[in-house]
C-alpha positions in Angstrom: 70.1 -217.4 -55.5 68.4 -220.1 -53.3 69.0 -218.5 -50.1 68.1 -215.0 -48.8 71.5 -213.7 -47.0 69.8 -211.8 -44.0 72.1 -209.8 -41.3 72.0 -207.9 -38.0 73.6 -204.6 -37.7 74.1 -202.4 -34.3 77.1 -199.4 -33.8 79.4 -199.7 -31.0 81.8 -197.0 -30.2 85.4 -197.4 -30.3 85.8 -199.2 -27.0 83.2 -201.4 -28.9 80.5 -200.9 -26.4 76.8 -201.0 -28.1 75.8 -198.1 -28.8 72.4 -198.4 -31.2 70.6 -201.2 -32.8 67.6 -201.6 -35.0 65.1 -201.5 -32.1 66.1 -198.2 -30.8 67.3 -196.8 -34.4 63.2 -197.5 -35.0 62.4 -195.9 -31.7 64.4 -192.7 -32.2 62.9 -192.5 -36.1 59.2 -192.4 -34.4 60.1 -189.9 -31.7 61.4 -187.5 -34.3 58.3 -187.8 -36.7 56.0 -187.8 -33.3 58.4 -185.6 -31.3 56.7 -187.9 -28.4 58.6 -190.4 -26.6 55.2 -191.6 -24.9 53.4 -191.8 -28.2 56.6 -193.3 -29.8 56.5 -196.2 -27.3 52.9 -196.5 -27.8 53.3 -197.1 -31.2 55.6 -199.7 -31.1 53.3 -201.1 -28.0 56.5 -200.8 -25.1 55.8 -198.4 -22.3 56.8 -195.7 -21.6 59.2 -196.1 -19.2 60.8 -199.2 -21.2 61.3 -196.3 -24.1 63.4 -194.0 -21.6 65.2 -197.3 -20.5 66.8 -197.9 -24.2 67.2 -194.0 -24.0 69.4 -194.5 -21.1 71.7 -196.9 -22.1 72.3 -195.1 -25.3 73.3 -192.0 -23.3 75.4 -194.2 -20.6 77.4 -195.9 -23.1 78.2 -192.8 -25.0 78.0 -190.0 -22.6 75.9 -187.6 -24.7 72.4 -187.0 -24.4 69.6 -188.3 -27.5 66.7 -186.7 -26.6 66.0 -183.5 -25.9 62.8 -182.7 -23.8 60.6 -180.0 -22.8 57.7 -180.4 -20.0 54.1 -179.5 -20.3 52.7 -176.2 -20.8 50.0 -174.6 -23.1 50.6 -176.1 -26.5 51.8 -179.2 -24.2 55.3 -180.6 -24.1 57.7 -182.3 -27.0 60.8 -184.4 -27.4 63.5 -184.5 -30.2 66.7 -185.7 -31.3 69.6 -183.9 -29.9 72.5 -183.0 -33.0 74.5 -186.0 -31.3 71.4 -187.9 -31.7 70.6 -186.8 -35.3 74.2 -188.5 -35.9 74.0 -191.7 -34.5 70.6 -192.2 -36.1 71.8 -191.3 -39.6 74.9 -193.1 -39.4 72.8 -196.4 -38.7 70.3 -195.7 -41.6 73.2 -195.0 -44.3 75.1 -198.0 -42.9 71.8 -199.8 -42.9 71.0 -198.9 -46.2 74.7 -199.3 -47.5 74.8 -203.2 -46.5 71.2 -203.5 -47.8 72.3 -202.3 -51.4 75.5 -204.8 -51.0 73.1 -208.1 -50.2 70.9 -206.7 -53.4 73.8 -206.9 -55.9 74.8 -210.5 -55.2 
């Protein structure tokens, strides 16, 4: 083949309102392996407060919460996914992956 087929991918809800995109899919991948959404948005060299902003609109537009946090303390505080987080995530990466194997085959 001469040319590369390339594609953008983001999931809407059924009103079709964005809901994720690669950006934040990457985001939310390095807040579960840190469980730090400051040392997630360090990573990918945003600020923090840029991070919580994409955070935001994901819970906006759907209603449900992402991230899960807990403050400070002894052994310090953490984020994570919440379940309805978990899902979105995963259902990007397999539909990610999906169209990815598609575009391989041609």
């Amino acid at each position: 083949m001469k040319h590369v087929p390339k594609f953008k991918m983001w999931l809407e809800d059924k009103e079709k309102k964005y809901i994720l995109g690669k950006g934040t899919a990457d985001l939310l991948l390095k807040i579960k392996e840190l469980k730090s959404i400051s040392e997630a948005a360090n990573f990918y060299g945003i600020s923090y407060a840029h991070a919580w902003r994409k955070i935001r609109a994901i819970e906006k537009s759907s209603g449900q919460e992402i991230i899960s946090k807990t403050r400070g303390g002894k052994g310090g505080g953490h984020s994570e996914l919440t379940p309805f987080g978990e899902d979105i995530l995963s259902d990007y990466i397999k539909t990610k992956e999906a169209l990815e194997k598609c575009i391989k085959n041609l």
